[in-house]
N, C-alpha and C positions, 0 to 999 in steps of 0.2 A: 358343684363340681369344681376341681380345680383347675386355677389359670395352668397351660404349656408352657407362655411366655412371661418373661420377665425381664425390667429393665431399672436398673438398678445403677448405685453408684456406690463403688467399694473404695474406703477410704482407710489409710494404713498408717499408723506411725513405728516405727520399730526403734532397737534401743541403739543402732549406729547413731541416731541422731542427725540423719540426714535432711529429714524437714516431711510435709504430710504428702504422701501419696494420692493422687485418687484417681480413679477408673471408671470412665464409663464401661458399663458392660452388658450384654446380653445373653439372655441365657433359654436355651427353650428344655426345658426337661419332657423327655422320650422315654424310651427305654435307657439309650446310652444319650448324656445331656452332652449338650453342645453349648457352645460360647461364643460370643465377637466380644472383643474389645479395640471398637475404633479411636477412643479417645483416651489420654493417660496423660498426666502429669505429678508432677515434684514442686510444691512450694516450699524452697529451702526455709529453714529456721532460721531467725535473726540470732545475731551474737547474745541477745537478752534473752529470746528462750531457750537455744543452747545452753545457758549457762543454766537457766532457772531449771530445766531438766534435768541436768546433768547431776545438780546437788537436792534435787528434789528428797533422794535415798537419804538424804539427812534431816530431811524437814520432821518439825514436832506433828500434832496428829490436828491442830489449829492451821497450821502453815498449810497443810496439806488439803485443808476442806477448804482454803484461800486460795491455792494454785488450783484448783481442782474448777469449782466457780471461774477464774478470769482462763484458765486454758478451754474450757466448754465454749466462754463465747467466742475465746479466738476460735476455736476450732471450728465452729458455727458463723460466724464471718467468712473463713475463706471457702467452708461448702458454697455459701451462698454466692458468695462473687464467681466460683468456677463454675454454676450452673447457671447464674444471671449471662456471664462474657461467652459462655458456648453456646446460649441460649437452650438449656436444655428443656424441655417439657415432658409431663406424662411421667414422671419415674413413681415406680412400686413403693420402692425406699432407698434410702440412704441407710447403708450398711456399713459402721462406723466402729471399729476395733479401738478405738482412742488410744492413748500414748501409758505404757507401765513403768509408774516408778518403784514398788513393791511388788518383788516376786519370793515370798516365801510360804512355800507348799508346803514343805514341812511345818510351820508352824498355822498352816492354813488362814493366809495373806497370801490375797493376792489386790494389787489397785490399777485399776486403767482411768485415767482421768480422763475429763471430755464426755463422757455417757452421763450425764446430768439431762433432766428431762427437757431444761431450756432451752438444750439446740435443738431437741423437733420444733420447740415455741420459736425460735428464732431464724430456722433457716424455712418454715412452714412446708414442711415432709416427715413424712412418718420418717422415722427410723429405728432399725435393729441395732442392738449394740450389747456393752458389758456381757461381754458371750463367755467369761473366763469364770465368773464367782459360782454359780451355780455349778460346775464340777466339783470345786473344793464342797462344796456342802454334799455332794455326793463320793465326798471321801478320794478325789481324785488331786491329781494337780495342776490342774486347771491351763493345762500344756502338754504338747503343741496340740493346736487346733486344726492346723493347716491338712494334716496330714488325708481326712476323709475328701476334701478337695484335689488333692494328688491323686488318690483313687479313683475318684469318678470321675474325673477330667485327662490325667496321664499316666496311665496306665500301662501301657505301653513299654515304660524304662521300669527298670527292675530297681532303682532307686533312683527317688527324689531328694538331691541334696539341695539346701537353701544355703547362701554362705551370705549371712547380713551381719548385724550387731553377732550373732552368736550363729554356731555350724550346726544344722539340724535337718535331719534324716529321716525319711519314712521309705517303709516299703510293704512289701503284702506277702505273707511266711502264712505256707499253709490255709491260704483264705483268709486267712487273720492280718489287718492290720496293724503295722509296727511301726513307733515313732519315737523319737528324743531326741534333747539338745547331746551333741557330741560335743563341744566347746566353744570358747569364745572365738569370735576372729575378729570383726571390724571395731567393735567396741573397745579391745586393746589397740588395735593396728593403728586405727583414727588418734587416740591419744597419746600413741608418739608419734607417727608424722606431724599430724599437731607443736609437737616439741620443735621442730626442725621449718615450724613456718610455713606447711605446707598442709591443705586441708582433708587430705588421705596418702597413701603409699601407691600412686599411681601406677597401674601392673605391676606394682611388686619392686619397683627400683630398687628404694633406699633397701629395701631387705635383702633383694640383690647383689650390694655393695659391701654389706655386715659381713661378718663370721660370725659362726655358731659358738654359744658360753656350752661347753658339755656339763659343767657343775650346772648350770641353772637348767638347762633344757632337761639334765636329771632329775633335778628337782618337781619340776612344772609336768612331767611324764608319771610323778609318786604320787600328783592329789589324788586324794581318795575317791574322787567323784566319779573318775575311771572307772573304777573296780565294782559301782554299783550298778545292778543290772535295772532294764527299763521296767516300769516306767519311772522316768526322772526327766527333769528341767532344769534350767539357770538360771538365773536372774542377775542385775550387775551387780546386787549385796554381796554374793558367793564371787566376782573378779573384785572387785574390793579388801575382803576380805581375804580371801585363801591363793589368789594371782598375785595381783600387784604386789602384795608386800616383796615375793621372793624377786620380782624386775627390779622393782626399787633397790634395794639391800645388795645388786650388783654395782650398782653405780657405774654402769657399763652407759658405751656412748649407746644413742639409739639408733644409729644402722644395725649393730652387732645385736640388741633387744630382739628389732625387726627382725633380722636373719635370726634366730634363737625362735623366735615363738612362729615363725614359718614351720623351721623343724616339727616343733611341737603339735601346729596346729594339724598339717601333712601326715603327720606319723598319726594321728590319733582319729582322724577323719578314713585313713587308708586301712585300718583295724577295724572297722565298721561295713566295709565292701567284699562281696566274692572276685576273684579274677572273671573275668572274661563275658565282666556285668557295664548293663548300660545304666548310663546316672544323666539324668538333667539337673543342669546346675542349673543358679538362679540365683537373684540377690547379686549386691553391690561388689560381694570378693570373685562373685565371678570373672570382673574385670580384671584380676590380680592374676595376669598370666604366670608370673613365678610361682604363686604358691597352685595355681593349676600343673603346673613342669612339675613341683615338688610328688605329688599326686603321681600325678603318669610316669615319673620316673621310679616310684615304687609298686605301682602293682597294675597289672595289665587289664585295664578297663576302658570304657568309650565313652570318654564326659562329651554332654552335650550342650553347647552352648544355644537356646534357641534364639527371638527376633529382641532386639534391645528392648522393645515393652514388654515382653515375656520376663525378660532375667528380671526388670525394673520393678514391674507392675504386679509378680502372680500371686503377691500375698494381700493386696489389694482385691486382685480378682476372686479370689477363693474367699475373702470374706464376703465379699458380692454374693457368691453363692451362697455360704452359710447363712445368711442374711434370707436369701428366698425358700433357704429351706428351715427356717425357723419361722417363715409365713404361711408357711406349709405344714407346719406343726410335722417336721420331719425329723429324725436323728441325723442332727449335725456338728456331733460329739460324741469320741466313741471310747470305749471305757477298756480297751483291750489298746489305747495310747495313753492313755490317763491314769488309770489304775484306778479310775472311779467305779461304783456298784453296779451300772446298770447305763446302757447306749442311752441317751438322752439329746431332747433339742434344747439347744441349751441359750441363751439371749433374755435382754428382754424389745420389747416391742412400746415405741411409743408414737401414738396413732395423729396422723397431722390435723 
């Protein structure tokens, strides 16, 4: 028979590059499953793996089984010191998303570093993880995952918007769940506040302070990526590649960048919503009250801000879950967000 309860710790890295998430959490699956998450924090990245992430998209496929190895032990060092200083005992697993420097579905790549077998050896906890490669084998894109998590957990809003390294959307059409990346936002935003000395666009100032390029914000409104229907994903290869060049090639200060890719971000997130729908935001751009005003000033819906762990923590926590429901040998990957063959639990499991 299977466990009710579960307690788990849901650990997150995302591509803003803000540092590792992680979560205690609770979960008792019922009929409709419930959660506590009494504990949550952010161990920021140092300036050296900042960097080493950042340019990872460029390393050889040697470089990358080298970052790959010393980010597993970091990453297996600071589980262990957050469950050593909380004193935590008794967890199920450590349900562990690791950090992606490779996201290309299309050519079916995708890499989360950190899911190497040595951090269940090193932190001595089973752990769930590399939850993404087995969709791409089932013909999918191995993104977003979050989305069966919004379902069984908040249900409630008629969309779930996450606004972190990139904008992405789920909702439930027809019984059927629906999910994609809508755009980037803190992965560009961070790399020019960055420019200006400052370590994000704090609510939205400096973009605040810009004016709009309409050449560029035309441009940035043309990628093609738009125009394809779900399922699809991003990865920062496609803002590398098909973004930045047209920001760069302005040579515009970066307030006006800032206020230019608000528009864009606003305009292209507000295309994705019905009027007079509720959305829980969540993620680090939730704190970006301008580009939230940008939002509400074009289309009449009810963003909801929930508790600061909530915006911080819910992609943490929703791996937490995927995490107990792949101990479950449950579907916690669904193929009608992926475009993969067939719903499947998707992880692997390594037993402490």
């Amino acid at each position: 028979m299977k466990k009710q309860s579960y307690k788990v710790l849901g650990v997150m890295s995302g591509t803003s590059l803000d540092g590792v998430d992680l979560a205690l959490c609770y979960f008792d699956i019922q009929k409709n499953i419930t959660y506590k998450m009494p504990l949550a924090k952010t161990i920021a990245y140092s300036t050296y793996w900042r960097s080493r992430l950042l340019r990872a998209v460029d390393f050889s496929s040697k470089e990358l089984v080298l970052l790959d190895l010393e980010y597993t032990k970091y990453l297996g060092d600071i589980i262990k010191t957050f469950i050593a200083d909380n004193n935590i005992k008794d967890l199920d697993a450590v349900c562990s998303h690791g950090h992606t420097v490779l996201h290309r579905p299309d050519q079916g790549v995708t890499l989360q570093i950190g899911n190497l077998e040595q951090i269940s050896k090193n932190i001595q906890q089973t752990v769930v993880c590399d939850f993404r490669v087995q969709d791409l084998l089932f013909g999918g894109q191995g993104a977003p995952l979050v989305p069966l998590g919004d379902r069984l957990l908040f249900s409630q809003y008629d969309y779930c918007l996450n606004l972190g390294g990139f904008a992405n959307i789920s909702k439930v059409s027809s019984g059927v769940s629906v999910a994609y990346d809508i755009c980037p936002v803190n992965v560009v935003m961070n790399h020019y506040a960055q420019k200006l000395a400052m370590p994000y666009d704090s609510g939205g100032e400096l973009a605040k302070s810009g004016e709009i390029l309409p050449t560029i914000l035309k441009q940035l409104d043309a990628l093609s990526y738009y125009r394809q229907h779900p399922p699809k994903s991003l990865g920062v290869e496609w803002v590398y590649k098909e973004l930045m060049p047209i920001l760069k090639a302005s040579k515009a200060k970066e307030e006006d960048v800032l206020r230019t890719c608000v528009a864009h971000f606003a305009s292209q997130i507000v295309q994705q919503l019905n009027p007079g729908s509720s959305v829980l935001v969540t993620g680090g751009g939730g704190y970006n009250r301008f580009l939230l005003e940008q939002i509400q000033a074009s289309i009449d819906v009810t963003l909801v801000l929930p508790n600061k762990t909530l915006i911080e923590f819910k992609e943490a926590l929703i791996f937490g879950l995927l995490g107990v429901l792949k101990l479950r040998d449950e579907v916690n990957c669904l193929s009608s967000v992926t475009g993969a063959s067939k719903d499947h639990s998707s992880g692997v499991v390594f037993l402490n």
